[in-house]
C-alpha positions as CSV (number, residue, x, y, z in Angstrom):
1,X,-10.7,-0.2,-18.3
2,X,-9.8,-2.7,-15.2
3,X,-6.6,-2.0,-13.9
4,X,-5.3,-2.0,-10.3
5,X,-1.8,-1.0,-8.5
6,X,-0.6,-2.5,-5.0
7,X,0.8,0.6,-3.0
8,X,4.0,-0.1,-0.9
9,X,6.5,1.8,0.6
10,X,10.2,2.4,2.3
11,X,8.9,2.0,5.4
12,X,5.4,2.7,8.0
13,X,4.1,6.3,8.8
14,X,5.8,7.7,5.1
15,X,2.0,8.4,3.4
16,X,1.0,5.5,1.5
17,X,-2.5,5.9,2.7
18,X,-2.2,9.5,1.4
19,X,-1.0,8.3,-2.2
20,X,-3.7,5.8,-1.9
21,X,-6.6,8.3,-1.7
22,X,-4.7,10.6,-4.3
23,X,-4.8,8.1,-7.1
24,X,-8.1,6.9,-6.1
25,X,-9.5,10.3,-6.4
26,X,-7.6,11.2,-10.0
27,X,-9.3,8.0,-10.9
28,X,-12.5,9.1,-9.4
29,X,-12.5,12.9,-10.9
30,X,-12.2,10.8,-14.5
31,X,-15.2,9.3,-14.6
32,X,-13.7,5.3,-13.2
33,X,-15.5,3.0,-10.8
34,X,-12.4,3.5,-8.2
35,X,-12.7,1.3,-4.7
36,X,-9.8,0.9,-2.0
37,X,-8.5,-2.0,-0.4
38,X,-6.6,-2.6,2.1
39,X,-5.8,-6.4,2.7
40,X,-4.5,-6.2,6.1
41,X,-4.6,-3.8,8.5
42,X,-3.4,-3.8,12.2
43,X,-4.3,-0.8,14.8
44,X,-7.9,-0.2,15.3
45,X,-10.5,2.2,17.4
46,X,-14.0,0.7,18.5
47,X,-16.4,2.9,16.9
48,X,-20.1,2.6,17.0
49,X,-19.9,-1.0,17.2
50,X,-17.2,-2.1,14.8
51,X,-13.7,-2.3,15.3
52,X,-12.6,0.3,12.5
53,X,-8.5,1.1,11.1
54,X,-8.2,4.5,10.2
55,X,-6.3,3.9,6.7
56,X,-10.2,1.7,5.5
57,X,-11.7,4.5,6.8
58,X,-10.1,6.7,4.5
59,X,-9.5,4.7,1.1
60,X,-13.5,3.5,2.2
61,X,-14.3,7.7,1.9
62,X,-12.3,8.7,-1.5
63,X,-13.9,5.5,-3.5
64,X,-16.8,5.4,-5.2
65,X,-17.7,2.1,-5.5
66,X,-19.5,0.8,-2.0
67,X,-18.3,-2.8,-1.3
68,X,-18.7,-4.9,1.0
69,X,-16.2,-4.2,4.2
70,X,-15.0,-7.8,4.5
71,X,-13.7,-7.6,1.0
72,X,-12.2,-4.2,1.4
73,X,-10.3,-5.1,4.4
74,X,-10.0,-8.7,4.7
75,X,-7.9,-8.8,7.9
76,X,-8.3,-6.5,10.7
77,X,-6.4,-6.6,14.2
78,X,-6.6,-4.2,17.1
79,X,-3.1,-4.0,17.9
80,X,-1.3,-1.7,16.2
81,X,2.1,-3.8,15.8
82,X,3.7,-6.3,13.3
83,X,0.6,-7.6,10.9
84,X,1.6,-11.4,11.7
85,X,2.5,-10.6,15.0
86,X,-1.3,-8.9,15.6
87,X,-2.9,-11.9,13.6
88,X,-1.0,-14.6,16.2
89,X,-2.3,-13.0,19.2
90,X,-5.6,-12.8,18.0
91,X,-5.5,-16.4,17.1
92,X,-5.5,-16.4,13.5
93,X,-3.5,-16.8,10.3
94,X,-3.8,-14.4,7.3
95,X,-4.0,-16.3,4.3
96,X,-2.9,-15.3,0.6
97,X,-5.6,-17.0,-1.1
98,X,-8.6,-15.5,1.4
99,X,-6.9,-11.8,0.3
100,X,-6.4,-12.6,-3.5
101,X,-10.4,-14.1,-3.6
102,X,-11.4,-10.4,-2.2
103,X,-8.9,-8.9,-4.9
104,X,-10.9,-10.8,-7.3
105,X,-14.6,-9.8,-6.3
106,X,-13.2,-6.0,-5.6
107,X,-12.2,-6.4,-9.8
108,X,-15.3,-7.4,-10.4
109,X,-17.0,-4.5,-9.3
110,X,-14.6,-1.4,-10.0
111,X,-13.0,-0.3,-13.3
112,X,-9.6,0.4,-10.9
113,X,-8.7,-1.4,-7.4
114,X,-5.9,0.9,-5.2
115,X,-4.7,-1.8,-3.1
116,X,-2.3,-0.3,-0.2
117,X,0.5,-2.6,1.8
118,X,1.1,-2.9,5.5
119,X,4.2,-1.3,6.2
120,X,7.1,-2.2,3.8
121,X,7.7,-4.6,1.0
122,X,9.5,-7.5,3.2
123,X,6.5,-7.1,6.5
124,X,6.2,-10.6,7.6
125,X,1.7,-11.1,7.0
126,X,2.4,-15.3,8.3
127,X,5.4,-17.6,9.4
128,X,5.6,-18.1,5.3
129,X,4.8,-15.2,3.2
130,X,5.2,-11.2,3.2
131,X,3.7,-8.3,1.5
132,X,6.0,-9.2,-1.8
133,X,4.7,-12.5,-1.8
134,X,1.2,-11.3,-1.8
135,X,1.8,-8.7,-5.0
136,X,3.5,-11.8,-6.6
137,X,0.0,-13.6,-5.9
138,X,-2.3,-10.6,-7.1
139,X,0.5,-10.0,-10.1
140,X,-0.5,-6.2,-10.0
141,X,2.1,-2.9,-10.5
142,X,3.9,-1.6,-7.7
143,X,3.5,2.3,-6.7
144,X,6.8,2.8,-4.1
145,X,6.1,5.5,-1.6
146,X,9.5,6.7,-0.7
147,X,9.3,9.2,2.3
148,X,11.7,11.6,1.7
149,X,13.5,12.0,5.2
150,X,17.5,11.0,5.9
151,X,18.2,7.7,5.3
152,X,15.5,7.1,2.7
153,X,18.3,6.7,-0.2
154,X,19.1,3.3,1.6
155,X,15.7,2.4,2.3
156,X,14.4,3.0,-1.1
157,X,17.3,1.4,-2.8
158,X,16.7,-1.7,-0.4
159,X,13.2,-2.1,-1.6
160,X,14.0,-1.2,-5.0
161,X,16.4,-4.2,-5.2
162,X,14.2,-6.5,-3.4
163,X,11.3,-5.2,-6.5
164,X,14.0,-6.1,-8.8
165,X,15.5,-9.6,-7.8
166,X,12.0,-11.0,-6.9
167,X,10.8,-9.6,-10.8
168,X,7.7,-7.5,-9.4
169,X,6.1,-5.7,-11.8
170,X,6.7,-1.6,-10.6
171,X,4.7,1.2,-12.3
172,X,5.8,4.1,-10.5
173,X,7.8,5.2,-7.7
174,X,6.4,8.8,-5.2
175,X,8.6,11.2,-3.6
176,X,6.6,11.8,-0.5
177,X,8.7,14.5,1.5
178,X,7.5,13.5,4.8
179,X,10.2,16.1,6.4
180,X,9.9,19.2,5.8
181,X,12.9,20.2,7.4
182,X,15.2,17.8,5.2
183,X,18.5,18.9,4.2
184,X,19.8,18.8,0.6
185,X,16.2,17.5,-0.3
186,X,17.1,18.3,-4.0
187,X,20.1,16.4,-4.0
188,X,18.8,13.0,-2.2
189,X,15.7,13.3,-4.8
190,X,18.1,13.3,-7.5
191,X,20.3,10.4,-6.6
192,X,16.8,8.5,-6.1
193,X,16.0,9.6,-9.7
194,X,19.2,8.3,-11.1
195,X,19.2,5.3,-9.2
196,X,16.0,4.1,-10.4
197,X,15.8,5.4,-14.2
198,X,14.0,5.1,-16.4
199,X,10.9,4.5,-13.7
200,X,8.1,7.3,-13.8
201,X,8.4,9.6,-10.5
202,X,5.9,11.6,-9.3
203,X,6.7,14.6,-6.1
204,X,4.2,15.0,-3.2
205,X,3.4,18.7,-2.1
């Protein structure tokens, strides 16, 4: 089996990260070679020598398949800001085809790549291309994150359309309910369910 999925979500902070290490442990606990990757990454803590992102730390610790860091996290600023705005202030330009190479090499070694997005689906990664362009380029299925929390109806709906008039190939969407203190949480899930039928769902607890 070689299969991968490119996780995105509504927005930053809603769990893809969590999702991420989810699916890479199902994976795992079935008997696949699983590794994480996350192409870009932006806020990091100097620790024992290395400049390290929290989210590779934890997709690096649920896979199973030890690669090499620079192909798990090709691009990796300090600042924890805007991926292209990060990448221009430390002098440098992420590039699509640098990120799809790694993609490739990751396949190579695992049965299933989880490959998790910098913030939202339209996140500027140059002056040219965003995090849709890059699942365009790598041509894998989506899994949206939706973090359940008011307002997500219009930010899941938003990203849903942006899925849909760019022709990205979507898998799976994940109620994440990042607020636990949501009001008529039933109600907004089912509007989301409705609004994007027939596409598998799957609830966070």
């Amino acid at each position: 089996m070689k299969h991968a999925f490119f996780i995105t979500g509504t927005d930053t902070g809603i769990g893809k990260t969590y999702v991420a290490c989810q699916l890479i442990r199902e994976y795992v606990a079935q008997g696949y070679r699983v590794v994480g990757m996350k192409p870009v990454a932006a806020g990091c803590e100097f620790i024992d020598g290395l400049w390290v992102n929290e989210d590779v730390a934890l997709l690096t610790q649920a896979s199973n398949v030890k690669a090499p860091f620079h192909l798990v996290n090709p691009y990796c600023f300090n600042a924890p800001i805007a991926p292209h705005i990060a990448a221009s202030q430390q002098g440098v330009e992420v590039q699509l085809e640098v990120i799809q190479r790694a993609f490739i090499a990751l396949s190579e070694m695992a049965d299933i790549v989880i490959v998790e997005g910098a913030g939202g689906l339209l996140v500027p990664l140059n002056a040219h291309a965003t995090i849709a362009d890059l699942i365009a380029l790598l041509n894998i299925p989506i899994v949206l994150v939706v973090g359940m929390r008011l307002g997500c109806i219009n930010h899941a709906l938003l990203t849903y359309a942006v899925i849909q008039s760019r022709q990205l190939p979507i898998s799976a969407w994940v109620a994440n309910p990042i607020d636990k203190t949501m009001q008529c949480f039933d109600e907004n899930l089912f509007t989301l369910q409705q609004s994007m039928s027939p596409l598998p769902q799957r609830l966070m607890v």
